[in-house]
N, C-alpha and C positions, 0 to 999 in steps of 0.2 A: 504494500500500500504506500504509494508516494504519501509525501509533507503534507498537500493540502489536502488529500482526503482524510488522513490520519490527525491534521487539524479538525475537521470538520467532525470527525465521528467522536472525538474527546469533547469536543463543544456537548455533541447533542448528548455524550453521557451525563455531562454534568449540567444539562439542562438549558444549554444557553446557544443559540447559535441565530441567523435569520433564515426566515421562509417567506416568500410571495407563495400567493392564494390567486390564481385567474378562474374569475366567474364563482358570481353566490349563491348559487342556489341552495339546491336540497342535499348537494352535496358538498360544494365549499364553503360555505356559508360558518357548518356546524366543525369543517376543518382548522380553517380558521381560528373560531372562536375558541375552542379547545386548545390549538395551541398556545392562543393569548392567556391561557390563567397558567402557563409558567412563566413568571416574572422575568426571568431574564432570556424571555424567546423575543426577539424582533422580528413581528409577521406585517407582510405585507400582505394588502385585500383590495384585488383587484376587480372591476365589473365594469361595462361599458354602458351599464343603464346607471343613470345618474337618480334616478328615482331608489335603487337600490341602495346608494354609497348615503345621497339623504337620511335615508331611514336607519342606514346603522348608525350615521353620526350623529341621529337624534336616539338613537338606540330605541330605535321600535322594530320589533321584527314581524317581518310577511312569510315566516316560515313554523309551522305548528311547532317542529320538536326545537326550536329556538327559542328562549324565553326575553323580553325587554329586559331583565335582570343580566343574563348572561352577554347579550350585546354591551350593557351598560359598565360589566366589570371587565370585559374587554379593551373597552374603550379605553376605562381605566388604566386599564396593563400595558398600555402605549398601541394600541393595534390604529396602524395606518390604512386609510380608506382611500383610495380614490380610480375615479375614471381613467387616471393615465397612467402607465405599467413603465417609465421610465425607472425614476426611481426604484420600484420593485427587483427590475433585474439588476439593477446597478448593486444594489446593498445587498441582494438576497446571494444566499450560496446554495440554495435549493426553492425549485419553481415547481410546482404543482398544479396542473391543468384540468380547471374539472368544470369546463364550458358543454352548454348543450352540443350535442350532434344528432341532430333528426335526419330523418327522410323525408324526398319531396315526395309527390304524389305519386309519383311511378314506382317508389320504394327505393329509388337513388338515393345514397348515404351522403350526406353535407357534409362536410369537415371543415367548411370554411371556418370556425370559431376557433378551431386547432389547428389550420396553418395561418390565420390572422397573429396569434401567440408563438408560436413558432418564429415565424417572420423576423417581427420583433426582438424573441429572443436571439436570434442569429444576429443581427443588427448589431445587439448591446454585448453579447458576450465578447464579441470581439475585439468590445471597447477595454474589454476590462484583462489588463498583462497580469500576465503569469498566475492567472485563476481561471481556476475548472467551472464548469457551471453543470448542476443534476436536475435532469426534468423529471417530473414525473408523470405520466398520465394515467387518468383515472377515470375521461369521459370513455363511454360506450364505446369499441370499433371496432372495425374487422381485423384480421392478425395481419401482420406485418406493417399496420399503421406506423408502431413506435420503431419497428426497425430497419424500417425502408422508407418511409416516408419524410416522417417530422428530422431521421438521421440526415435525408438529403437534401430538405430545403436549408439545414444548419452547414452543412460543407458547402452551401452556394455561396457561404460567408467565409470561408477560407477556412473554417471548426474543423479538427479533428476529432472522432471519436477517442476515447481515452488521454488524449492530449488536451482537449478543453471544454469536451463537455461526456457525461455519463447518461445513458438513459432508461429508465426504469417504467415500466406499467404495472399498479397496480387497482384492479378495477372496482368503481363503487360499488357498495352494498346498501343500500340506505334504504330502508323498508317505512315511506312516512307515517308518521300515528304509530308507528309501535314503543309499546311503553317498555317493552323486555331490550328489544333489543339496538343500540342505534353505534355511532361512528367509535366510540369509546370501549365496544367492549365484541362487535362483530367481527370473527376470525376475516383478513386479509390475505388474498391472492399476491406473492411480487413475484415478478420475473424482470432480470436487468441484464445489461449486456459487459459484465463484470463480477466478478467475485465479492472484488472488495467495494461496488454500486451498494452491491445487496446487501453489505455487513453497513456502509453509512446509513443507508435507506432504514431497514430494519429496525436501527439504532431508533432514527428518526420516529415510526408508527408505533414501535413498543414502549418507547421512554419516555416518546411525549403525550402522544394519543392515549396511548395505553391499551393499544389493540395485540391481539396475537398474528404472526406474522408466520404465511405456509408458503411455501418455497416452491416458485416454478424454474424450469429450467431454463427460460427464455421468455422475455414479452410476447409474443408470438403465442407462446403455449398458454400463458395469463391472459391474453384477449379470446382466444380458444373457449378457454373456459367459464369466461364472465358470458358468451352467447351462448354455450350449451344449457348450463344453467338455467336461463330461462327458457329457450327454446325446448328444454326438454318440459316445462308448465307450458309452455303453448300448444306442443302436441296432444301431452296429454287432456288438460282441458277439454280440445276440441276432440278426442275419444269420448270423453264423457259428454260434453255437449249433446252430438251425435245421436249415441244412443239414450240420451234425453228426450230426445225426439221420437224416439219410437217405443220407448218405456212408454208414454203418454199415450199413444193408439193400442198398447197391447194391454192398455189398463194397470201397469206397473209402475210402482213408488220408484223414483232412482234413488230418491235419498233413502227409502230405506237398504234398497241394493248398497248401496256405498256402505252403510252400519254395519252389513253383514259382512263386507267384504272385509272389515276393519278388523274384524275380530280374528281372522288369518294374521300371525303373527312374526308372517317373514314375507318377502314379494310382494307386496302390495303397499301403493303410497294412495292416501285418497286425492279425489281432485274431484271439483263440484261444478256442476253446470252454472248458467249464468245465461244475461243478456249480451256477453261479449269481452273483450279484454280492455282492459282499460292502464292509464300509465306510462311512464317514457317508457321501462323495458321489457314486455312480453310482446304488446304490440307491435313494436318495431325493434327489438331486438335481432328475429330472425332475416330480416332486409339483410342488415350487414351480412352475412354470412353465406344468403344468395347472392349478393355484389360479389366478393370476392369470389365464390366459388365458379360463376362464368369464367374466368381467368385460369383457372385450373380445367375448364372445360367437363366440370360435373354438375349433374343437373341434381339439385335437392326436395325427390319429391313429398316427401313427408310436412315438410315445410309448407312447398303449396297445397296441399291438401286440407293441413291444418287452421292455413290462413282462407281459406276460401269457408270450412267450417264456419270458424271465429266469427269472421264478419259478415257470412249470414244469419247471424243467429236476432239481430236488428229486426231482420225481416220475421224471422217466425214470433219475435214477442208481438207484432203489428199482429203476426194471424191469429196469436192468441187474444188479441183485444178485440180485435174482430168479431171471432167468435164470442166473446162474454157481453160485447154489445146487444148483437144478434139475440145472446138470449131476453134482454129486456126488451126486446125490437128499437132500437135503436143502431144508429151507425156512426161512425168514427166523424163525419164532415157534422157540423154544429156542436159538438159532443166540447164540453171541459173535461179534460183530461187530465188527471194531478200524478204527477211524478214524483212519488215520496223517494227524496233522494237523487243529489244530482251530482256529485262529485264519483270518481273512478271507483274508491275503495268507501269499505265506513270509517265514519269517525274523524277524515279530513274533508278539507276543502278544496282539495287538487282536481281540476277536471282534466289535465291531460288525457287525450285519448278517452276517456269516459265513454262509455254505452249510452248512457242519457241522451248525449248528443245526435249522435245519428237516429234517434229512435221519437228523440220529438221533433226533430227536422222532417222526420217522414208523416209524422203525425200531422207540422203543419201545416206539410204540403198536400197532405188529405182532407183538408180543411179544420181540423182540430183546434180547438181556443184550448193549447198549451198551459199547464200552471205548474209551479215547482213548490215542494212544500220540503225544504232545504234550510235551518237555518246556520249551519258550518257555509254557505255559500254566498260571496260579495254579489249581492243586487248588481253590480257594474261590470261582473265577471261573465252574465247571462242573458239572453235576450229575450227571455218568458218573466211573466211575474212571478213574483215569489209571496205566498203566501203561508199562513199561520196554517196547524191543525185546525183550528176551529172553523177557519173558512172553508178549508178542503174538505172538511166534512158539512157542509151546508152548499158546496157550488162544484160538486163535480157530478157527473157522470159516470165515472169511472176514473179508480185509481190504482197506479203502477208503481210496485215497489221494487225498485231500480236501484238503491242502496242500503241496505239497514243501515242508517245509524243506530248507535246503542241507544240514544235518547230517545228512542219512538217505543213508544209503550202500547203495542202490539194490543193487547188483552184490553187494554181501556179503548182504542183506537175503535178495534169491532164492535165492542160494547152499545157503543154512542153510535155509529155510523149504520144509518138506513139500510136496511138488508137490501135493497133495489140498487145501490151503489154496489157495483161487483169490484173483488179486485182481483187485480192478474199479478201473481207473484212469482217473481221471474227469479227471485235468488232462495225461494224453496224454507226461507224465516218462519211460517205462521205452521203450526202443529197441525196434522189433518184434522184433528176434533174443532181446530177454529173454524175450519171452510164452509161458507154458508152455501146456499143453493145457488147464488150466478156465479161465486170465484171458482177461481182458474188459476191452477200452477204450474208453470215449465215443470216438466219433468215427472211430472204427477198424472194418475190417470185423470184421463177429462168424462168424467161419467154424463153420461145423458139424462136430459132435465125427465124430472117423473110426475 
């Protein structure tokens, strides 16, 4: 281990060293801020939405598992804010990339956020004699992103790999709303292009984060994995989806299938039907992995099959609303339709990717007077109203339960609510002793009115 990395990795033992942070989200955000409560860490936090860097420097957070307190004692701790990344790479001796990377509509992977940062870094490293610079990355990609790509735009600036800069992936895990598990204590993926990368690195996520740290053999083999991972929930899912669909005509519970299946106590993982996938990674996670694989000239059909499931399943919640209109005679065009639940998962407010979306978009477009009865969800974030329980039970039509939050009290909800309002329960929440004579479950048998 040369001088400065052997500087660098005695800093981080003894708790002191600097880090840049590019992009706040769900996953920088909480990097960041964790590093800021060891006193002698100098982090840099970088974002190019100025709306962001605001809100931390007023220490308000727009992220559920961030609290105003932990912004505010960050703040405290010297954590530097801003829209422009000079400064960061100048002073930082390890840079951490953890900007979005979506797909466009055709399922083309962007990377623009990660060679905009790159760029940059190439730019400044070169400013800076006889210091190394460690990337890390940690946004979503296909493999060979950190070892082919971000390494080649940094030698357009005359960088050597191991002579001026080291580069490491290790990919996020951030599950938003979960109370068990978050950045401080979820086992870590690294793979680096060095030995002694992975001994600074490591140093760095274990002594400061406080995470455990499992060892790939290569970035490559660490982006591998961070798409399997989910791609293997998106497959299976859309298995169970599937035959959700035909549990329902054969007169079969799937969720009690799945209870029994549970009780086999090796080979079996369960996985639950739904209206859809929702989130930066199930949804488009598998993209990446079709991108690259055109390039090796293999075709991944499990994937498309999966995704063609997934995102018809929009449409079959529509046939089931259909049909439970049908039973009062009514139809979906004039109908108020309430969408208990309008965020991707329960218990946040994220609607990336969200089910909800494509499902009251069809609904408007069938003439539907749309309502969201949501309240984890910003009025500003939505383009239906958002209303209270007590009006959704006095002005619907019919109601779709699209998310359980845990705050919806099920049992009081039917209680109060008109037997003539059906509801079509698409994530399988209400116990079959609830289901009155119009409701309707994904996945449940649909018994004929008597």
């Amino acid at each position: 281990m040369d001088k400065w990395m052997a500087s660098i990795k005695s800093k981080l033992e003894n708790k002191e060293g600097s880090i840049s942070v590019f992009g706040l989200g769900y996953v920088g955000l909480p990097i960041a801020i964790v590093t800021a409560k060891n006193d002698n860490m100098k982090v840099y936090a970088v974002d190019i939405s100025t709306e962001k860097i605001n809100s931390i420097q007023r220490a308000i957070s727009y992220i559920e598992d961030v609290s105003d307190e932990d912004i505010f004692n960050a703040n405290k701790n010297g954590l530097v804010t801003s829209v422009d990344h000079e400064q960061a790479i100048l002073e930082s001796d390890i840079s951490i990339i953890c900007v979005p990377t979506p797909v466009d509509a055709f399922g083309i992977p962007k990377l623009d956020y990660i060679y905009d940062v790159t760029e940059a870094l190439g730019k400044l490293i070169s400013m800076k004699q006889n210091k190394k610079h460690i990337i890390v990355l940690e946004s979503t990609t296909y493999p060979t992103t950190t070892e082919v790509e971000i390494r080649s735009i940094l030698e357009k600036y005359g960088l050597a790999l191991h002579e001026n800069f080291e580069l490491a992936f290790s990919p996020e895990r951030i599950d938003p709303g979960n109370k068990d598990f978050n950045v401080e204590n979820i086992p870590k993926i690294l793979g680096t292009t060095s030995e002694n990368t992975f001994d600074v690195v490591r140093t760095y996520y274990e002594g400061i984060i406080g995470t455990q740290i499992v060892k790939a053999s290569s970035p490559r083999v660490a982006e591998f994995t961070k798409l399997f991972e989910n791609i293997f929930r998106q497959v299976n899912i859309a298995l169970v989806n599937e035959l959700a669909t035909l549990a329902e005509k054969m007169q079969i519970d799937m969720f009690e299938v799945i209870e029994l299946a549970k009780t086999k106590p090796f080979g079996f993982l369960p996985h639950y039907p739904g209206p859809g996938l929702g989130g930066h990674c199930i949804p488009v996670d598998p993209y990446y992995l079709q991108y690259i694989s055109k390039k090796y000239k293999s075709t991944l059909k499990f994937i498309d099959v999966a995704s063609d499931i997934n995102e018809g399943m929009d449409d079959h919640v529509i046939g089931l609303i259909h049909l439970a209109l049908n039973r009062i005679s009514k139809s979906i065009s004039g109908s108020n339709i309430t969408l208990f639940g309008y965020s991707y998962k329960p218990n946040v407010s994220d609607l990336r990717n969200s089910p909800a979306i494509p499902i009251s978009n069809k609904l408007r477009d069938l003439g539907a007077n749309v309502q969201i009865c949501d309240s984890l969800v910003s009025p500003d974030s939505v383009k239906y109203p958002i209303i209270n329980e007590i009006d959704a039970k006095k002005n619907s039509t019919l109601i779709v339960i699209i998310t359980p939050h845990a705050y919806f009290n099920w049992p009081q909800i039917i209680e109060t609510l008109d037997e003539n309002i059906p509801i079509v329960d698409t994530r399988g929440v209400l116990p079959n002793e609830m289901y009155r004579k119009y409701d309707i479950a994904l996945g449940r048998p649909i018994k004929e009115l008597t």
